[in-house]
C-alpha positions as CSV (number, residue, x, y, z in Angstrom):
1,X,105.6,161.7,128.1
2,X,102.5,159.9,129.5
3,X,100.0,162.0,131.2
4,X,97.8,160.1,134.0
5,X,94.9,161.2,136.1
6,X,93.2,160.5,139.7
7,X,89.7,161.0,140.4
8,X,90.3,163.6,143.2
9,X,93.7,165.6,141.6
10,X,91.1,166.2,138.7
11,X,93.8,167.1,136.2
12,X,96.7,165.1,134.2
13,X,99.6,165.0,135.7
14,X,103.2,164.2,133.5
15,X,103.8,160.7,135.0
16,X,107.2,162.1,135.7
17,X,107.4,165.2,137.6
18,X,109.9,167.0,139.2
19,X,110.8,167.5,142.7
20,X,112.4,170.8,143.7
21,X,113.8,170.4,147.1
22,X,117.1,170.2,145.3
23,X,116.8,173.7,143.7
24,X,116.3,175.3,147.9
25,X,118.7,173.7,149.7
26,X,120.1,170.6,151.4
27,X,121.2,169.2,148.3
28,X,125.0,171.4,147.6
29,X,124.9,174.8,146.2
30,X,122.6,175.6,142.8
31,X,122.7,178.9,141.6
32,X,119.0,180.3,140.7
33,X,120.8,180.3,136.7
34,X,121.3,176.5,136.9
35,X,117.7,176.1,138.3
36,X,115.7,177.7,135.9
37,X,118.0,175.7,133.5
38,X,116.8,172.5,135.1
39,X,113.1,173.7,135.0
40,X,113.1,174.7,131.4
41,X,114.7,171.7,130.2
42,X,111.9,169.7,132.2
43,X,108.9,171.7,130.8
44,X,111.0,170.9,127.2
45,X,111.2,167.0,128.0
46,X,107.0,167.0,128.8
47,X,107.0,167.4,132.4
48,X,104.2,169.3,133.7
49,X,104.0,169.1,137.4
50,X,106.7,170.5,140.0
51,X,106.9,169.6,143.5
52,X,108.4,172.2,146.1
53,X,107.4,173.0,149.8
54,X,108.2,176.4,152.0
55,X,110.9,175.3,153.8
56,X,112.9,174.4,150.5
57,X,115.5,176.8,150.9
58,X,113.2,178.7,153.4
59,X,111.1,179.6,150.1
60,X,113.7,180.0,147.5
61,X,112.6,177.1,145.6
62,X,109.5,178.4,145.3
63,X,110.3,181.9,144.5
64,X,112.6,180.3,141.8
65,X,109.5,178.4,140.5
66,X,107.6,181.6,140.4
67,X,109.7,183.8,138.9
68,X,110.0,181.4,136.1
69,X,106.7,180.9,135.5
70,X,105.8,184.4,135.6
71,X,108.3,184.6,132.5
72,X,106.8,181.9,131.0
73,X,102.8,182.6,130.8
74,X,100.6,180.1,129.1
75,X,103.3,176.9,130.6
76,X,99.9,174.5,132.1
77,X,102.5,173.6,134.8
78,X,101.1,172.1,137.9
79,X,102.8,172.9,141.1
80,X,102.1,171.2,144.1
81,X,103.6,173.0,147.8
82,X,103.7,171.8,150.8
83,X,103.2,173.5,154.1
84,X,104.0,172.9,158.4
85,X,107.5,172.9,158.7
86,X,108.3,176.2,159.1
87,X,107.2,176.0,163.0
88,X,107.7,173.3,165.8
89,X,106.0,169.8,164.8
90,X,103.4,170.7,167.7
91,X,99.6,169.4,166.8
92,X,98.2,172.6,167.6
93,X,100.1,174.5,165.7
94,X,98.1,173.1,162.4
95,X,95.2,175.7,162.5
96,X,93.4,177.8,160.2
97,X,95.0,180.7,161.0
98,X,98.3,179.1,160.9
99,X,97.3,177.7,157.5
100,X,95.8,180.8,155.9
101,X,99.9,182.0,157.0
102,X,101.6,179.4,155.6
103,X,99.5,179.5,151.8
104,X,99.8,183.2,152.0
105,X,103.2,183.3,151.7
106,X,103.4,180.7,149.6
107,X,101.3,182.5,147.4
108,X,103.3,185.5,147.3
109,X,106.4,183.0,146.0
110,X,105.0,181.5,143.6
111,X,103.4,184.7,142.3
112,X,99.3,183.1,141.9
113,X,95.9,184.0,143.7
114,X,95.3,180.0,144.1
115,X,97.8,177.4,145.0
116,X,97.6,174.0,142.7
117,X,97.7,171.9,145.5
118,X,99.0,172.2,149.1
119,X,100.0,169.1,150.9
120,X,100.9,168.9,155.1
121,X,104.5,168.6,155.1
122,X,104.5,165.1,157.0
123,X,103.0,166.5,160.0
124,X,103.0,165.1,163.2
125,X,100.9,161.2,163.3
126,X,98.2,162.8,165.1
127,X,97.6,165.7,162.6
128,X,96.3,162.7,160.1
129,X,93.5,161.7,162.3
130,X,92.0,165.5,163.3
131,X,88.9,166.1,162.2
132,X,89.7,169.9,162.7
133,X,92.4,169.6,160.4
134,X,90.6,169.0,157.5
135,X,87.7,171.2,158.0
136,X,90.2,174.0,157.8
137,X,91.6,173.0,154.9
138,X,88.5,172.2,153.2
139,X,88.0,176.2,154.1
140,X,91.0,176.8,152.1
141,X,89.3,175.4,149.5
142,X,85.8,177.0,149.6
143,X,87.9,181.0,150.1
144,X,90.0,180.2,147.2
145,X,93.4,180.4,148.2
146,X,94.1,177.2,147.1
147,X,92.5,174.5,144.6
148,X,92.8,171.4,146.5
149,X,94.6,169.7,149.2
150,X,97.0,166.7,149.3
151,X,99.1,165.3,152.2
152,X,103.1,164.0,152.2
153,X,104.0,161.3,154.5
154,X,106.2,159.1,156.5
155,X,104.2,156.2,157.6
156,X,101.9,154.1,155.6
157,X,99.1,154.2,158.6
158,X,99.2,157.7,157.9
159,X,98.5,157.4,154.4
160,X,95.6,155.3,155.1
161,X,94.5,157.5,157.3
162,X,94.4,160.5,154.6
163,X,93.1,158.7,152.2
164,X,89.9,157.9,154.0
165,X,89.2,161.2,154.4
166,X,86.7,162.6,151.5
167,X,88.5,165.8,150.7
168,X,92.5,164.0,150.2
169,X,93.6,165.0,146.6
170,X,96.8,162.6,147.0
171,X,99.4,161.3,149.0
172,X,103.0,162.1,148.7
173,X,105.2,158.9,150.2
174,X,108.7,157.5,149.8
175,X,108.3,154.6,147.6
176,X,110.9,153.2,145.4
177,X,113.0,150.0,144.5
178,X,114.3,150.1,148.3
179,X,111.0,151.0,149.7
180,X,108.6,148.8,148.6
181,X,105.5,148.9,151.8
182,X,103.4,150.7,150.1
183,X,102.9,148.3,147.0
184,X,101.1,146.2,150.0
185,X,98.0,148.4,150.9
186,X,98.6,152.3,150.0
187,X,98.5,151.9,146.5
188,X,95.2,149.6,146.4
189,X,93.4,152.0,148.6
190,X,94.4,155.1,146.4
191,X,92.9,153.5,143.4
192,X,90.0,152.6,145.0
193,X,89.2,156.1,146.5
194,X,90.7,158.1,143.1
195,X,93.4,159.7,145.6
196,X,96.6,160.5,143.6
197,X,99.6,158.9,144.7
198,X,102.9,161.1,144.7
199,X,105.8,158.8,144.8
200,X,108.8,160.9,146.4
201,X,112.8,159.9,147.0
202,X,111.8,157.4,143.6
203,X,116.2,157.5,143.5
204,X,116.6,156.7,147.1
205,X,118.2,160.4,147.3
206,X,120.6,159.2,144.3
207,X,121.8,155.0,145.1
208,X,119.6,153.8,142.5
209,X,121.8,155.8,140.1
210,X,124.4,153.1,140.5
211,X,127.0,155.9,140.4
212,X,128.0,155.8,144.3
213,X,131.1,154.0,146.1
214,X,131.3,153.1,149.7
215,X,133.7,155.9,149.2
216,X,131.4,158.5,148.0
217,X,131.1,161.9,150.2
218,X,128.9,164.8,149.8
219,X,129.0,167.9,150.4
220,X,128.8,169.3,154.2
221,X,125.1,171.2,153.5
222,X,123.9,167.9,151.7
223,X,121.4,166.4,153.9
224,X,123.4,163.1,152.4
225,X,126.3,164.0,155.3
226,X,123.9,165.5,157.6
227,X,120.8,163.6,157.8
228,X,122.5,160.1,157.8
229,X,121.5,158.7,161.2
230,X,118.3,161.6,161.3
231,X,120.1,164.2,163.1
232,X,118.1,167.0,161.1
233,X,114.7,165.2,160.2
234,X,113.1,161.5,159.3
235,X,116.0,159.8,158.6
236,X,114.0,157.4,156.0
237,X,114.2,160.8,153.8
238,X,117.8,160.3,153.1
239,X,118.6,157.1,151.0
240,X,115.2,155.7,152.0
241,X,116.9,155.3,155.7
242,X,118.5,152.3,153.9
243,X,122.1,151.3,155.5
244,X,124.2,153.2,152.8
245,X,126.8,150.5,152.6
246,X,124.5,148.1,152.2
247,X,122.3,150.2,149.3
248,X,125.6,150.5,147.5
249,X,125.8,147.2,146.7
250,X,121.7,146.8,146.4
251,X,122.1,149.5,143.9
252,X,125.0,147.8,142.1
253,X,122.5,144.8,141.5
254,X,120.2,147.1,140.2
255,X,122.3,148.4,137.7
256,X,123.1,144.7,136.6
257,X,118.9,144.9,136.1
258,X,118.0,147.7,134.5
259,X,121.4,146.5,132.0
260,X,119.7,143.3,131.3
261,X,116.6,145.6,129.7
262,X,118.8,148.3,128.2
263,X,118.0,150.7,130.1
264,X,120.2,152.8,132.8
265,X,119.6,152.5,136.7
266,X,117.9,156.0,136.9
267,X,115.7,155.4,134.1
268,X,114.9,152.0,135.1
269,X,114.0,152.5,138.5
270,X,112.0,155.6,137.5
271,X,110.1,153.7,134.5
272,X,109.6,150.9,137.4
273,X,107.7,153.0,139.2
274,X,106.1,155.3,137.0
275,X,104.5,151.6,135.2
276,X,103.1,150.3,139.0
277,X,98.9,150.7,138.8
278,X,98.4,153.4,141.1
279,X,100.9,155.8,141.0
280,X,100.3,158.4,138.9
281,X,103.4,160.6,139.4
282,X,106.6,160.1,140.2
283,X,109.1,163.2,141.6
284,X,112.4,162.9,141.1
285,X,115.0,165.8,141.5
286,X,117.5,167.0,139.5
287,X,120.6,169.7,140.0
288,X,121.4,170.0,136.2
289,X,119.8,170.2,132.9
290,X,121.6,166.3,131.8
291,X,120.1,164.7,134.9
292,X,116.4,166.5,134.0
293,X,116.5,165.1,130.8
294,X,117.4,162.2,131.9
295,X,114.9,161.3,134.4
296,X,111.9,162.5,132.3
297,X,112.8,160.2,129.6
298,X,111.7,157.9,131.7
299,X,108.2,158.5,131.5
300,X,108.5,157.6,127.6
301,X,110.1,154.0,128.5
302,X,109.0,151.3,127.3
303,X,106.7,148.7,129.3
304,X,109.2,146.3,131.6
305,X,108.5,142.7,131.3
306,X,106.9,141.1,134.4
307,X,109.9,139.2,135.6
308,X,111.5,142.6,136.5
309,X,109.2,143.3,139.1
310,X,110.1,140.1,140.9
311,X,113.8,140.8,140.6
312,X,113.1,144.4,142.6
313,X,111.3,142.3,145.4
314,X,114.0,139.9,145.6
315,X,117.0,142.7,146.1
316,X,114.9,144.0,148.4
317,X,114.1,141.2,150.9
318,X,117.7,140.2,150.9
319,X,119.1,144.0,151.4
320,X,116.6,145.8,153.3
321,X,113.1,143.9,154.3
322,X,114.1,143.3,157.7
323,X,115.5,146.9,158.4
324,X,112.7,149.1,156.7
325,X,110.0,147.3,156.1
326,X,108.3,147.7,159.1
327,X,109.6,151.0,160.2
328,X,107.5,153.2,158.3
């Protein structure tokens, strides 16, 4: 497993991670025995960062994450949180006192004194630009309750917007085969400033596996049924906010790609992005211990050739340019 680095994260990162939102909730059922599976058999494949946030399961992803770790002392496991969506998406609810709340209890799940990283939990736009904002959280940072600070988001203005600011760690965004903005202007500004770039739904919430049918149904607490139109949240958090008719056959070309290179859709499109200069982790979640493995093998793939870059773009501006390109 590759390890990569940012100026302002200030630590290596496993250039796959691991994103935990499925081990909380919205994803089906996982029992806490078939989480902890999927987190050891990560840690066993090289990964050493986990992404989770408070409202994953209303904590239980984090409380998972710290009870394992807890068993597991001496692990070097980064863990990266997220906070502001416990409470109405109102810009004055993001205040010191709110945040000393929030990392408090997250502290208490995940069982530590100082949290890795904390990142807004894709806030409201105006949050981005408040200068009050980040002198709290820089406070966060000089009392010790957590190491650094981070922000996940929806829009690339916002990201820019983060990133400009001197005391941004990294910046969590959807970014992936079906989602390619970003590319344009977030990643060149994050290299520029040494801002790590998270790079979340890298599956597009499971397409890019090339395993779903038009007929395909999930589960009634899968935010896959739910969220589908943005009934529940951002709607560009479920398959990228990609028409899921149309991603089934985008992903079907895929899979016809990542074939012509040997490799399988997952891994492919998670090697793809793992290899673009600027990213230095990618997140992708994983129910059971065969779809861990899987994903983290990723991080040990071989370099693509060029061409297969140009292929991604080209699926893309025929499937999806139009609808999401401008959206977020």
């Amino acid at each position: 497993m590759e390890l990569r680095n940012a100026a302002r994260i200030g630590t290596d990162l496993s250039v796959i991670g691991l994103g935990t939102w499925q081990l909380g909730a919205d994803w089906g059922n996982v029992s806490e025995a078939d989480a902890r599976a999927v987190l050891e058999a990560s840690v066993e494949a090289g990964v050493t960062m986990f992404d989770t946030a408070d409202v994953y399961g209303d904590g239980r992803s984090e409380q998972v994450i710290g009870g394992y770790l807890a068993d597991n002392p001496g692990h070097n496991i980064f863990v990266a949180t997220k906070m502001g969506r416990r409470e109405a998406q109102d810009p004055e609810n993001f205040t010191l006192a709110k945040f000393r709340e929030w990392t408090d209890r997250s502290r208490t799940n995940l069982r530590v004194d100082t949290l890795d990283l904390v990142q807004l939990h894709c806030p409201p736009t105006s949050v981005f630009s408040s200068d009050a904002v980040y002198d709290a959280l820089d406070t966060l940072v000089d009392e010790g309750a957590i190491a650094r600070y981070g922000v996940s988001v929806e829009r690339v203005d916002e990201a820019l917007a983060a990133i400009a600011r001197a005391g941004t760690a990294s910046v969590q965004i959807i970014l992936n085969a079906f989602r390619l903005k970003p590319i344009e202007r977030v990643l060149p500004a994050a290299i520029e400033a040494g801002v790590a770039i998270i790079a979340r739904v890298p599956l597009a919430s499971g397409l890019l596996s090339g395993k779903y049918t038009r007929e395909t149904t999930f589960a009634a607490n899968d935010h896959r049924t739910f969220n589908r139109n943005g009934e529940a949240f951002d709607v560009g958090e479920t398959f990228s906010g990609v028409d899921f008719e149309k991603g089934v056959s985008a992903a079907h070309e895929f899979a016809e790609l990542a074939a012509s290179v040997g490799l399988t859709p997952s891994v492919a499109a998670l090697a793809w992005l793992a290899q673009l200069d600027g990213v230095t982790t990618v997140i992708p979640g994983a129910r059971n211990v065969d779809q861990a493995r899987a994903n983290a093998a990723a991080g040990g793939a071989q370099p693509l050739p060029t061409e297969f870059g140009g292929k991604v773009s080209e699926i893309y501006d025929r499937y999806f340019r139009e609808a999401v390109h401008e959206r977020w």
